[in-house]
VOPAGU-2260 file (C-alpha; in pm, 1 decimal, decimal comma):
REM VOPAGU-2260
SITE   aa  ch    i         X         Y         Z
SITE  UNK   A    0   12900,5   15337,0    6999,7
SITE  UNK   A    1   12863,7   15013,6    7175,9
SITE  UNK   A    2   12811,1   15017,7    7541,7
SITE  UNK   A    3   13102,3   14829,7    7752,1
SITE  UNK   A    4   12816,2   14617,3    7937,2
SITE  UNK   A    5   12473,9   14550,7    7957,1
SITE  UNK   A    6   12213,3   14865,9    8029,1
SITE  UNK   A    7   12080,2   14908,4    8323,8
SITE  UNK   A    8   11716,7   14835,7    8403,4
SITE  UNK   A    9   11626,8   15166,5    8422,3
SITE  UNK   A   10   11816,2   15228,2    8087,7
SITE  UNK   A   11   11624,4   14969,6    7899,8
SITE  UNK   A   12   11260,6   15162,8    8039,4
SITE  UNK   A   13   11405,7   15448,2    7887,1
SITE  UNK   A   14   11486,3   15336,1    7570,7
SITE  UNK   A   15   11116,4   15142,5    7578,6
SITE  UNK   A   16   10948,0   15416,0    7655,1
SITE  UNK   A   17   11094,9   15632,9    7426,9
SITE  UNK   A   18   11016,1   15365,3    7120,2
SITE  UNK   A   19   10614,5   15392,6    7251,4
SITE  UNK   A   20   10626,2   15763,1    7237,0
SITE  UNK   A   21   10805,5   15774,1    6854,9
SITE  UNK   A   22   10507,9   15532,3    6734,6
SITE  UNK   A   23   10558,3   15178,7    6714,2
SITE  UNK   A   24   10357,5   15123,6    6396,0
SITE  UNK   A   25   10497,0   15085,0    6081,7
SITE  UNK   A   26   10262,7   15311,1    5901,7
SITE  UNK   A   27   10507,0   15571,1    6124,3
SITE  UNK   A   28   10819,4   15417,9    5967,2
SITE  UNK   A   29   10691,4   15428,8    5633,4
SITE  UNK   A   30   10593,8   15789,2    5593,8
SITE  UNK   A   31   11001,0   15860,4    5736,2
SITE  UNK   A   32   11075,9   15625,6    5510,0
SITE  UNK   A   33   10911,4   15832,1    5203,8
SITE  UNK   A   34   11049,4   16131,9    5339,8
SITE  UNK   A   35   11384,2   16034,5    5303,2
SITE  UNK   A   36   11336,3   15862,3    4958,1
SITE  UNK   A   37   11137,9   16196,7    4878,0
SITE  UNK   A   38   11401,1   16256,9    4597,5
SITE  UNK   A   39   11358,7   15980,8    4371,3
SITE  UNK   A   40   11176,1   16025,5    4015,8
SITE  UNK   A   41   11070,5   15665,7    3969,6
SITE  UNK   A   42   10735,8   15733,4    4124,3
SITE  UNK   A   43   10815,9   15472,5    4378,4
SITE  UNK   A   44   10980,7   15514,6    4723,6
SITE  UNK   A   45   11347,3   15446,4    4620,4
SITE  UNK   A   46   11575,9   15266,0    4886,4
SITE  UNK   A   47   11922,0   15276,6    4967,0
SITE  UNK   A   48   12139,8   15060,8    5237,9
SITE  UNK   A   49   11873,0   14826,3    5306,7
SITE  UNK   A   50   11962,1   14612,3    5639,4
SITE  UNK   A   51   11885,0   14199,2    5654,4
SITE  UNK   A   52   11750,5   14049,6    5891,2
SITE  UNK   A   53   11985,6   13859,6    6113,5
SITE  UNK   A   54   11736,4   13621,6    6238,4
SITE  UNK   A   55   11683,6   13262,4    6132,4
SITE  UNK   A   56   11388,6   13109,4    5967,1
SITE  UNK   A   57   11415,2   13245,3    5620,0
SITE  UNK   A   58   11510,6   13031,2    5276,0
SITE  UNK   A   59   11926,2   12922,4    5338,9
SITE  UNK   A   60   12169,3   13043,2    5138,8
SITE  UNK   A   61   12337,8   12761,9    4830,8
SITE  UNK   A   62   12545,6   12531,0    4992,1
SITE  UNK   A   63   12455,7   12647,0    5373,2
SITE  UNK   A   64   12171,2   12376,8    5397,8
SITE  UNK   A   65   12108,0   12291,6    5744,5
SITE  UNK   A   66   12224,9   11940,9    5722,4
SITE  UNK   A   67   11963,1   11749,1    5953,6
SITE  UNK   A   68   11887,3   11892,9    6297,5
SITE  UNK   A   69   12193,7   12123,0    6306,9
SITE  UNK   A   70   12329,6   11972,1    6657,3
SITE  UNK   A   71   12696,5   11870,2    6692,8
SITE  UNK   A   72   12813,2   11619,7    6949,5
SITE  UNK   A   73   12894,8   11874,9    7275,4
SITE  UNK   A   74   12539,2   12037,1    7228,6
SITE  UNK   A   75   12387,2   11819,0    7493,3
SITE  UNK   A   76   12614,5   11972,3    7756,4
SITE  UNK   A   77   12507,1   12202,3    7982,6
SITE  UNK   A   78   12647,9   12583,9    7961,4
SITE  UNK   A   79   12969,1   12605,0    8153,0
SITE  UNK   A   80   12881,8   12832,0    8487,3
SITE  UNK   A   81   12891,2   13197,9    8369,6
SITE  UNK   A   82   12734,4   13146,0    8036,1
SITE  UNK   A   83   12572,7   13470,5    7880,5
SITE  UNK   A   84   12272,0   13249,8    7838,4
SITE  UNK   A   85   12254,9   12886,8    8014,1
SITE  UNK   A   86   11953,0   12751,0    7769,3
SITE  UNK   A   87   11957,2   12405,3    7788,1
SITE  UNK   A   88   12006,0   12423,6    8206,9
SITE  UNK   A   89   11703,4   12641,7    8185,5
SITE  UNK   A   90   11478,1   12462,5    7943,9
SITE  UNK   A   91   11574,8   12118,2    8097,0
SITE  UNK   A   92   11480,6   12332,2    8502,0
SITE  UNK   A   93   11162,5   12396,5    8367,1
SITE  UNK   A   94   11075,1   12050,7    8278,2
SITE  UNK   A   95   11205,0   11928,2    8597,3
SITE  UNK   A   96   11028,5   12145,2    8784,8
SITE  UNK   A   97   10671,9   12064,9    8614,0
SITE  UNK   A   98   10377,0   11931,4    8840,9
SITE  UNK   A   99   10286,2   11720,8    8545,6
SITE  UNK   A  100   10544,3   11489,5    8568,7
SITE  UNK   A  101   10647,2   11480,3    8221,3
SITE  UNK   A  102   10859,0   11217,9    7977,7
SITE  UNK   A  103   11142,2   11395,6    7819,6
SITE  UNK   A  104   11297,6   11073,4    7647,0
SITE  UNK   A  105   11090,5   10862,6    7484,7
SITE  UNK   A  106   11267,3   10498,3    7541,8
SITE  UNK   A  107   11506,8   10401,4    7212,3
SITE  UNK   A  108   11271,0   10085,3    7138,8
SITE  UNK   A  109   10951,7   10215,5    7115,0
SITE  UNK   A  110   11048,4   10475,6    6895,0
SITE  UNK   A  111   11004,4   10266,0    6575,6
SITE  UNK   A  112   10609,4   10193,4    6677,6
SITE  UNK   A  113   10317,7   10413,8    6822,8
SITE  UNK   A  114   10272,5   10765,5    6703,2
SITE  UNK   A  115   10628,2   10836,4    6683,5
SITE  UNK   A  116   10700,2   10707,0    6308,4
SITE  UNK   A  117   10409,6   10929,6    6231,7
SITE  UNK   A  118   10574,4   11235,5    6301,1
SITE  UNK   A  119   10777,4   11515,2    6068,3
SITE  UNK   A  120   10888,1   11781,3    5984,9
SITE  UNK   A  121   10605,6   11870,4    5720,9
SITE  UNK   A  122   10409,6   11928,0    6041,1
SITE  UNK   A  123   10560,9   12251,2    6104,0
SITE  UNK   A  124   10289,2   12389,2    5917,1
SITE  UNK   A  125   10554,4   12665,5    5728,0
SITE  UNK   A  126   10396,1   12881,6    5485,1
SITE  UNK   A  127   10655,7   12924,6    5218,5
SITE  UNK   A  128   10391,2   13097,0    4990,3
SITE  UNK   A  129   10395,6   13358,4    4781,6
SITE  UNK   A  130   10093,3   13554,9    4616,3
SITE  UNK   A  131    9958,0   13354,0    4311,8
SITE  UNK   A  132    9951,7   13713,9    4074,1
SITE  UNK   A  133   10338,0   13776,1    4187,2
SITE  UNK   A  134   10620,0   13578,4    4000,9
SITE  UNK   A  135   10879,9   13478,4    4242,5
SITE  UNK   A  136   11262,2   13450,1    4124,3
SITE  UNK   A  137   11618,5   13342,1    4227,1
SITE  UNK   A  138   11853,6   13528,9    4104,0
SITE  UNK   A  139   12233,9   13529,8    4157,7
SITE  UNK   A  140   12369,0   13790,7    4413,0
SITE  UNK   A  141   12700,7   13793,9    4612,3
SITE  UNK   A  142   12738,5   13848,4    4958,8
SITE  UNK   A  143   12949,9   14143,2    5106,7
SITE  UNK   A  144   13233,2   13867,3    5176,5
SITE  UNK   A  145   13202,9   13769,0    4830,4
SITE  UNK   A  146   13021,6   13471,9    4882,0
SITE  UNK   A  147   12793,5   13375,8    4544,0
SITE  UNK   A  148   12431,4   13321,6    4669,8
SITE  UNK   A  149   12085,2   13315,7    4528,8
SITE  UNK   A  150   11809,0   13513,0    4627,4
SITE  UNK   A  151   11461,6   13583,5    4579,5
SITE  UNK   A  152   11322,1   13881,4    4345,3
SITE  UNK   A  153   10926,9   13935,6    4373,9
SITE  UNK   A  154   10812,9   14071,8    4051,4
SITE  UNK   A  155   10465,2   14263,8    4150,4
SITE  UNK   A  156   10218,9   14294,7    3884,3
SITE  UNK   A  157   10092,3   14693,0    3799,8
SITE  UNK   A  158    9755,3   14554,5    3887,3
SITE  UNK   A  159    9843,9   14606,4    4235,8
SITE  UNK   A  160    9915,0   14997,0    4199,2
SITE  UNK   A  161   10166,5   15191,8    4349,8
SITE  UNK   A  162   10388,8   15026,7    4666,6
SITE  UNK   A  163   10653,2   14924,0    4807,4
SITE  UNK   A  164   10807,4   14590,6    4931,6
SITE  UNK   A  165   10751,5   14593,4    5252,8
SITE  UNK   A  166   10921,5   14335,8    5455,9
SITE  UNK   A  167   10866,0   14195,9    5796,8
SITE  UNK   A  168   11026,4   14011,4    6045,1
SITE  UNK   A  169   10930,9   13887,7    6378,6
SITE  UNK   A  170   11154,9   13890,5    6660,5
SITE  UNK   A  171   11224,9   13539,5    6843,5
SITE  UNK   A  172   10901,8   13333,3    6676,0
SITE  UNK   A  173   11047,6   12983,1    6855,1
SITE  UNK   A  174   11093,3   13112,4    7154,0
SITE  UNK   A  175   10787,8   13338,4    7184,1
SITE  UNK   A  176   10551,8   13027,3    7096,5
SITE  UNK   A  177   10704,8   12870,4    7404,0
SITE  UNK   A  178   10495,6   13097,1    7603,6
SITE  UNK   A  179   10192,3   12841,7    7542,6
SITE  UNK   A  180   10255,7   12565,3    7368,5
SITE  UNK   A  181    9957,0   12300,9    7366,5
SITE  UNK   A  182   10152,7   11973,3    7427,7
SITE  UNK   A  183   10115,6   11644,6    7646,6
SITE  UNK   A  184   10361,3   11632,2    7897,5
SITE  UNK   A  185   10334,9   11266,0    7885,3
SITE  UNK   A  186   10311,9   10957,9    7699,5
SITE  UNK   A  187   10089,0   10996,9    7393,3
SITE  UNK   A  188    9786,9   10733,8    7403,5
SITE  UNK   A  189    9646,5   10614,4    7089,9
SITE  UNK   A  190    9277,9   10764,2    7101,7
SITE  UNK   A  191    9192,0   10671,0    6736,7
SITE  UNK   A  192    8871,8   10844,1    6543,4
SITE  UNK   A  193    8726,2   11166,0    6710,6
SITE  UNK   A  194    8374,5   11271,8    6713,8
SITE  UNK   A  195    8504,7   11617,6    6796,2
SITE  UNK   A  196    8862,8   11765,5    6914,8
SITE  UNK   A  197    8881,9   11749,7    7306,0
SITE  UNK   A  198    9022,1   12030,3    7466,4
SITE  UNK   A  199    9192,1   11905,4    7763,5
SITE  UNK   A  200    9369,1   11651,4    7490,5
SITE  UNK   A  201    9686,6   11770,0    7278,3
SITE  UNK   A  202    9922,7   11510,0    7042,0
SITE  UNK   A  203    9868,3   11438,6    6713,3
SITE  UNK   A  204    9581,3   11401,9    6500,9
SITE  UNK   A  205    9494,0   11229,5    6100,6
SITE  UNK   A  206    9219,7   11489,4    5948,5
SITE  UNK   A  207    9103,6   11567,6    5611,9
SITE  UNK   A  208    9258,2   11902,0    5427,5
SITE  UNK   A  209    8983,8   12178,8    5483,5
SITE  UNK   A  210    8917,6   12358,0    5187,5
SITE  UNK   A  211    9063,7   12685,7    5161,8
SITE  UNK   A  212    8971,0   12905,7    4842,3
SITE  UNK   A  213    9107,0   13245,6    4947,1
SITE  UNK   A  214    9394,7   13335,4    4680,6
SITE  UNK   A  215    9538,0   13641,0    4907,1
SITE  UNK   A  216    9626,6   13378,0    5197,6
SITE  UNK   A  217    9804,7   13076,6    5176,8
SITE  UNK   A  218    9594,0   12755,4    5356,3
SITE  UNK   A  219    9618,4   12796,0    5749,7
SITE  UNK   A  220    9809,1   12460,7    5727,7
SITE  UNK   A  221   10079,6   12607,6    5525,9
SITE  UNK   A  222   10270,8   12295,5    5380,6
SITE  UNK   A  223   10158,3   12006,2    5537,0
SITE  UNK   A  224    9862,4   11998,5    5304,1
SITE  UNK   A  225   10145,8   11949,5    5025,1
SITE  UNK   A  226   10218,4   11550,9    5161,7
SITE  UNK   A  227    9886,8   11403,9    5202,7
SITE  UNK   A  228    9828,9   10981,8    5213,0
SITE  UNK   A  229    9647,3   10785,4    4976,5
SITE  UNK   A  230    9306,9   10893,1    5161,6
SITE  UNK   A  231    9434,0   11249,4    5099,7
SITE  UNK   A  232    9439,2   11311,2    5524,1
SITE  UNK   A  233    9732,5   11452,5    5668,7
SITE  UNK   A  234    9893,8   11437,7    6031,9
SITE  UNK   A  235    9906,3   11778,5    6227,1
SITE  UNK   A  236    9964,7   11902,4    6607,0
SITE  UNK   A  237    9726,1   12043,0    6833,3
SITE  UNK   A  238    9809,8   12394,4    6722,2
SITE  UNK   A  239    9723,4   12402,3    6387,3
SITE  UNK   A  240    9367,9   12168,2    6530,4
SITE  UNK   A  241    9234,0   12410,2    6725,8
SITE  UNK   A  242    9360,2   12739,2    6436,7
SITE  UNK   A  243    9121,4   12517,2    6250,1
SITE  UNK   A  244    8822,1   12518,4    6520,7
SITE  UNK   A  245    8866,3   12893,3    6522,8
SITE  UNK   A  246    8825,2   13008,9    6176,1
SITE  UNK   A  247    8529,7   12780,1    6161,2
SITE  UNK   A  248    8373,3   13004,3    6502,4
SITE  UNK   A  249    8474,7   13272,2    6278,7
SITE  UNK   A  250    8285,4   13187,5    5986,5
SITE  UNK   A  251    8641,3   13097,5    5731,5
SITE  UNK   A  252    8602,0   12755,1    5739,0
SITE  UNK   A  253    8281,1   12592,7    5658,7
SITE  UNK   A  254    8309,8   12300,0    5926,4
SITE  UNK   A  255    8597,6   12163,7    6169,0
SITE  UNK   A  256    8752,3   11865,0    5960,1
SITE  UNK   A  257    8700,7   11504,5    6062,0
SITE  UNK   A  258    8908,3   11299,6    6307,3
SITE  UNK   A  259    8995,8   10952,1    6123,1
SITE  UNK   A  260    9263,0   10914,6    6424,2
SITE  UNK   A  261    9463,1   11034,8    6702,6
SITE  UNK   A  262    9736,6   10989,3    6937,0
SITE  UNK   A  263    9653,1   11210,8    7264,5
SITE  UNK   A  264    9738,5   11259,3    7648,3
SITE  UNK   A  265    9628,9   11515,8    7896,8
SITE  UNK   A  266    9693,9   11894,6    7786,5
SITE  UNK   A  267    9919,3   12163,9    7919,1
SITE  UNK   A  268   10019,3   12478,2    7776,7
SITE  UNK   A  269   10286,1   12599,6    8050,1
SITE  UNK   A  270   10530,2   12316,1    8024,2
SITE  UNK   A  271   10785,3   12569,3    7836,7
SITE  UNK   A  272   10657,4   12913,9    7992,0
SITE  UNK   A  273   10951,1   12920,2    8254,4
SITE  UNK   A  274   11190,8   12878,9    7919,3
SITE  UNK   A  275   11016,1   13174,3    7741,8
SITE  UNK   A  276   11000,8   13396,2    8035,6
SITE  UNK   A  277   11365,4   13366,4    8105,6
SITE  UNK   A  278   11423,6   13416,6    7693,8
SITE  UNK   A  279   11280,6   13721,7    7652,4
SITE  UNK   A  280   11378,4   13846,1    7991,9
SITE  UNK   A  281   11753,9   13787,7    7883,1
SITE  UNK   A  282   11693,6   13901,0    7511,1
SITE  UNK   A  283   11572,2   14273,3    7672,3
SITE  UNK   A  284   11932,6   14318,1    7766,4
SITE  UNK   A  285   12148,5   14153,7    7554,7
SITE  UNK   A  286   11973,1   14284,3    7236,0
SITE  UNK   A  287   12102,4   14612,5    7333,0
SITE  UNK   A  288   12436,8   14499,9    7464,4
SITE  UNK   A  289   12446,0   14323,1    7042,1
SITE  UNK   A  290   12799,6   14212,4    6991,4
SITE  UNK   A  291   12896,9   13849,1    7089,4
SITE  UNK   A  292   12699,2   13837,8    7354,6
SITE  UNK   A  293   12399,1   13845,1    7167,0
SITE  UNK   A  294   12508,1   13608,4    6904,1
SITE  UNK   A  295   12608,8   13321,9    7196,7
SITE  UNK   A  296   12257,2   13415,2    7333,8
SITE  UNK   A  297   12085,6   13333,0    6992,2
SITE  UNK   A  298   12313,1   13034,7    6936,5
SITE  UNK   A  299   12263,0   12829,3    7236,0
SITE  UNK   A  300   11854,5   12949,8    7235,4
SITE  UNK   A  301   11825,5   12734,3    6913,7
SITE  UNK   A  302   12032,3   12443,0    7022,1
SITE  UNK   A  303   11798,5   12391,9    7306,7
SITE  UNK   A  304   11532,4   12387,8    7147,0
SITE  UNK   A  305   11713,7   12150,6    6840,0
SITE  UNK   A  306   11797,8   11905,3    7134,6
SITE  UNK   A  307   11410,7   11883,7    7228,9
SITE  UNK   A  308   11433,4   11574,1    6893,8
SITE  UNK   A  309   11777,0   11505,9    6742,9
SITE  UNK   A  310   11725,8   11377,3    6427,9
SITE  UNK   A  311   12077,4   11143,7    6455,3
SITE  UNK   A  312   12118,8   10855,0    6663,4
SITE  UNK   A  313   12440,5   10910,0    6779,0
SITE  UNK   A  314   12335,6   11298,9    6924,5
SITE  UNK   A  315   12298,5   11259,0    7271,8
SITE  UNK   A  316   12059,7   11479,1    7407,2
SITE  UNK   A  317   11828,4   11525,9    7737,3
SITE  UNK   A  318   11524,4   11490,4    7533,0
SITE  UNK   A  319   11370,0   11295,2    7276,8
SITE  UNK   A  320   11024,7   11428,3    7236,6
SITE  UNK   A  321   10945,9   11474,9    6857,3
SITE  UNK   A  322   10552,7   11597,6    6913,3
SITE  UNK   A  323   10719,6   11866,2    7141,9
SITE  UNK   A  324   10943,6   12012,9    6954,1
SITE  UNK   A  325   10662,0   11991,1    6614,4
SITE  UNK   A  326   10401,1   12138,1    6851,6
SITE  UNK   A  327   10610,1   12416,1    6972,7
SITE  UNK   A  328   10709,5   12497,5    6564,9
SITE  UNK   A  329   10353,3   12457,1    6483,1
SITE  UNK   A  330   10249,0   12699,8    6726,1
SITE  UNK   A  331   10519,8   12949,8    6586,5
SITE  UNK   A  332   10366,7   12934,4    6220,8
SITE  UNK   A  333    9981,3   12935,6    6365,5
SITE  UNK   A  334   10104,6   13282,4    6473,5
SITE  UNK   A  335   10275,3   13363,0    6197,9
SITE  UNK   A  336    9957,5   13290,7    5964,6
SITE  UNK   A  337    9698,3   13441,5    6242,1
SITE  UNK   A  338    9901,1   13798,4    6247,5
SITE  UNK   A  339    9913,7   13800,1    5873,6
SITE  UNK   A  340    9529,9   13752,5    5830,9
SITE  UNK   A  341    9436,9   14038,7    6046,6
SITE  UNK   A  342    9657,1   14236,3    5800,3
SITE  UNK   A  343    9481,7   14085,5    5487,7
SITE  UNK   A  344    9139,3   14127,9    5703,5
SITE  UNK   A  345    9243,3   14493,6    5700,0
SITE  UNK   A  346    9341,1   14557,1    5354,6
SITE  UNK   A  347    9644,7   14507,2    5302,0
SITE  UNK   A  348    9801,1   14268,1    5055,2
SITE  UNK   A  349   10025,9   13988,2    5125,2
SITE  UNK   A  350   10297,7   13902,4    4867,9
SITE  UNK   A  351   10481,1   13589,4    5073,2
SITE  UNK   A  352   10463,6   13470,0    5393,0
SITE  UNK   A  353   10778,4   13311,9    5417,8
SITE  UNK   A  354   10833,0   13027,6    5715,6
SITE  UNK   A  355   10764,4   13111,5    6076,8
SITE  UNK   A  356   10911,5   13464,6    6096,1
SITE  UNK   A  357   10925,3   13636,9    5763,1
SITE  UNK   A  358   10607,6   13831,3    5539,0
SITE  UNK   A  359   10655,8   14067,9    5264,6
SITE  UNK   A  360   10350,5   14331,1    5230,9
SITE  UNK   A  361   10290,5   14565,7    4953,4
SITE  UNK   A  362   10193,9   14779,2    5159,7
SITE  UNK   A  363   10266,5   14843,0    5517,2
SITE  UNK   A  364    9985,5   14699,8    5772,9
SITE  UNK   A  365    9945,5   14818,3    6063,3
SITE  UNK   A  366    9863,4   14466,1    6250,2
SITE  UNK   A  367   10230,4   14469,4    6348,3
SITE  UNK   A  368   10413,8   14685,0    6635,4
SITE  UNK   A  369   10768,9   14806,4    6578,6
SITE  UNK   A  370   11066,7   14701,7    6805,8
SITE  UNK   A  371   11283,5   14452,6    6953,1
SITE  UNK   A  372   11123,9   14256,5    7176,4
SITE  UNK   A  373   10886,6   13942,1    7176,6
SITE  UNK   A  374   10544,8   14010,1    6985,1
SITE  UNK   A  375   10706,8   14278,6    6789,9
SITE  UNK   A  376   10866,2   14331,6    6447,3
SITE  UNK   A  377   11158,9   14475,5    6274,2
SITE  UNK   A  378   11055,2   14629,2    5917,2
SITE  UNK   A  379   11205,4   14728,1    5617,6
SITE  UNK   A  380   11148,5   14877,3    5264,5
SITE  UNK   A  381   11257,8   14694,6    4934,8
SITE  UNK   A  382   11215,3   14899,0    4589,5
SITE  UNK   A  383   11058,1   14677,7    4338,4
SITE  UNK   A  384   11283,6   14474,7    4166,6
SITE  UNK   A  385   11579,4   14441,0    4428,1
SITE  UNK   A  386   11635,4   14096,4    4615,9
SITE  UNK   A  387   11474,9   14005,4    4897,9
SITE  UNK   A  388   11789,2   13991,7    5136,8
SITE  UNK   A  389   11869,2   13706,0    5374,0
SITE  UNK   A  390   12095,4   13596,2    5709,0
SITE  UNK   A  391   12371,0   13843,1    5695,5
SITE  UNK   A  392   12378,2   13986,4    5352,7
């Protein structure tokens, strides 16, 4: 049953607490899993009533493209008084409030010149992979409101012995990465050819591709290495720079690539922080409360964070800072990649990693904790051969 209103404080520590002592790893909700599937004679866990995700991020249905940035003219007005969620008044507070004085509109006429023409969304650095040895497949399906759709089917080769599909999903990837976002408050300064990234610098930087030969992870720059110029360099955020200076320290990357240019300011990392702390603080309520609240939580989360670059001229908005909203993406899917190479690191095999909040395991890792909040996961089981289910399925 649904409660009337939102649990209290002590409530929600409850409920935590009683999700830590059950186990939080999925290993836990796999053997129930098997338990319950205990009857089937295929030699495979079987599955029945499999639950979607109802997060964003995954592949959109036919005909539900998000057409541009997804903002409507309205979006750039604050939340009446009383809103379940006020996110723009609180993302547009914590700018305000910043010591570093930043630029949240970049002026209409120099938007045509400097770095800004340089940016896109390629640089989100999305995965969208899926295991070279696994076939991938859309296939027709209909929605429970009768809605003709297409999904993906993995086909998994025998090679890879006995499994099942299992599929993650991380809760609130946008939002979490908010928590410490490398980004320059203010104006972006062209700083040309590095001999080495600088730190205390964050923007935008022109490198070569690194090679990557592993086939059981996609390339740490997921698909911005699939738009390279003439040179064969591509542009990327600070993120998915200094993801690269760590798997060189750790010995996955033969050398840091070279900096043939570079558009840079001073670096902070807390200019969103107030944003995620208030986003996760309000998701630990309303997640249980579910309902409409929840939805108009998750609704005006992502405008907010839309309105940080609308893509339309006409959208008004109280920012215009492409290289923020990229960085803050960027740092979503360096997370998203990171979390799924400890798995691989530990044995376990990847069959997609599937934009910033979606991975499908064959079997399930344990790099991953169970629950609702920020950091964690939800999981579920697919039988071989079933769709891959999306959105509200």
């Amino acid at each position: 049953m649904r409660n009337s209103g939102p649990p209290s404080l002590r409530q929600l520590r409850r409920r935590r607490s009683c999700l830590s002592e059950g186990g939080r790893r999925i290993a836990a909700a796999l053997q129930a899993y098997g338990t319950a599937a205990s009857a089937g004679t295929t030699g495979r866990p079987a599955v029945a009533g499999v639950r979607p995700t109802a997060d964003r991020g995954q592949v959109p249905d036919v005909g539900e493209e998000d057409d541009g940035d997804g903002l409507v003219p309205g979006d750039e007005e604050d939340e009446p008084e009383g809103a379940v969620f006020p996110a723009l008044r609180i993302l547009k507070d914590a700018v305000d409030r910043s010591k570093m004085h930043p630029i949240p509109v970049i002026r209409t006429e120099e938007r045509d010149s400097g770095p800004w023409p340089l940016i896109s969304e390629d640089m989100d650095g999305e995965p969208r992979w899926v295991h070279p040895d696994v076939t991938l497949t859309r296939v027709p399906h209909i929605k429970a409101n009768g809605k003709r759709v297409r999904r993906d089917q993995l086909d998994v080769p025998d090679s890879f012995g006995e499994g099942v599909l299992c599929l993650i999903d991380r809760n609130g990837s946008y939002p979490s990465a908010c928590s410490a976002v490398p980004l320059a408050p203010n104006k972006l300064l062209h700083t040309g050819p590095l001999q080495a990234f600088d730190k205390t610098k964050a923007g935008i930087y022109l490198i070569d591709i690194p090679a990557w030969n592993r086939t059981d992870m996609p390339h740490p720059l997921g698909r911005i290495i699939e738009r390279p110029d003439e040179q064969g360099r591509v542009w990327v955020t600070t993120p998915h720079i200094k993801q690269l200076e760590k798997l060189v320290r750790e010995g996955h990357l033969a050398a840091a690539p070279t900096i043939h240019g570079s558009w840079t300011g001073k670096a902070n990392e807390s200019l969103f922080k107030p944003f995620y702390e208030a986003t996760r603080k309000a998701r630990t309520e309303l997640v249980q409360v579910g309902g409409d609240p929840y939805k108009a939580y998750k609704t005006r989360l992502s405008i907010a964070l839309r309105l940080l670059w609308p893509k339309r001229a006409e959208q008004r908005s109280p920012f215009w800072r492409p290289d923020w909203r990229m960085s803050m993406v960027a740092e979503a899917s360096v997370r998203h990649w990171s979390v799924a190479f400890r798995a691989v690191q530990d044995g376990h095999t990847l069959l997609a990693l599937r934009n910033v909040d979606a991975a499908v395991f064959w079997t399930p890792p344990g790099t991953y904790r169970i629950g609702t909040g920020f950091g964690e996961v939800k999981a579920k089981f697919i039988q071989p051969g079933e769709i891959i289910p999306e959105g509200d399925d």
